[in-house]
N, C-alpha and C positions, 0 to 999 in steps of 0.2 A: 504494500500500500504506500502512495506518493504521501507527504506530509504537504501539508497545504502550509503557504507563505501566509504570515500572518506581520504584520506593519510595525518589527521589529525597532525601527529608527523610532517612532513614537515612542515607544516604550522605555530603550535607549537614552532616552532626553526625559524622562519623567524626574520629576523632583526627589520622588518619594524613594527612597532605597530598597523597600521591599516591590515595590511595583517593578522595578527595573530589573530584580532578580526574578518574578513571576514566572520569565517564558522560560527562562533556563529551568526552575525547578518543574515548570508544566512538564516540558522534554524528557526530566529524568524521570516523572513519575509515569508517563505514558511508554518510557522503557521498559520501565521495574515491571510496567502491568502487562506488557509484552513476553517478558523472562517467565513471570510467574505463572501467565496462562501457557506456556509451553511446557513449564517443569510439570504441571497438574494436569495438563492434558484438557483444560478447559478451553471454550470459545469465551473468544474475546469479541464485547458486542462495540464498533462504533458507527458513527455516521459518515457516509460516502456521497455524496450530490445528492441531501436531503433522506436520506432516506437509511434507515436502520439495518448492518449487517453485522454478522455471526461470522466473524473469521476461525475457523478450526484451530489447533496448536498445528498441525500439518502445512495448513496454509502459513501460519506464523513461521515456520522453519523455513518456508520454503521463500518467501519474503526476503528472512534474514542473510540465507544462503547468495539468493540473487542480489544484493543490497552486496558482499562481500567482492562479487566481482566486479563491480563499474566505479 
């Protein structure tokens, strides 16, 4: 799955210190939740152009695998 750009600079320029850290920790917790639904063998549910899907841990490997060569 592509990670969709989110407007980074804004964020970047924010005042607030934790606002500025947000995307970074967004990123690692949407890793961790990556790692973890592969080690349990769970689907992981997110949104893809509006609409709700069930990624298997098979799909998640295979993601991370092709994500390893480019």
């Amino acid at each position: 799955m592509e990670r969709t750009s989110v407007n980074v600079p804004d964020l970047s320029t924010a005042t607030d210190p934790d606002l500025r850290a947000s995307f970074t920790a967004l990123q690692r917790a949407a890793d961790m939740a990556r790692k973890t639904a592969m080690q349990t063998e769970t689907d992981l549910v997110v949104v893809q152009e509006g609409q709700l899907v069930h990624l298997s841990a098979s799909e998640l490997r295979r993601q991370t695998t092709g994500k390893a060569g480019t």
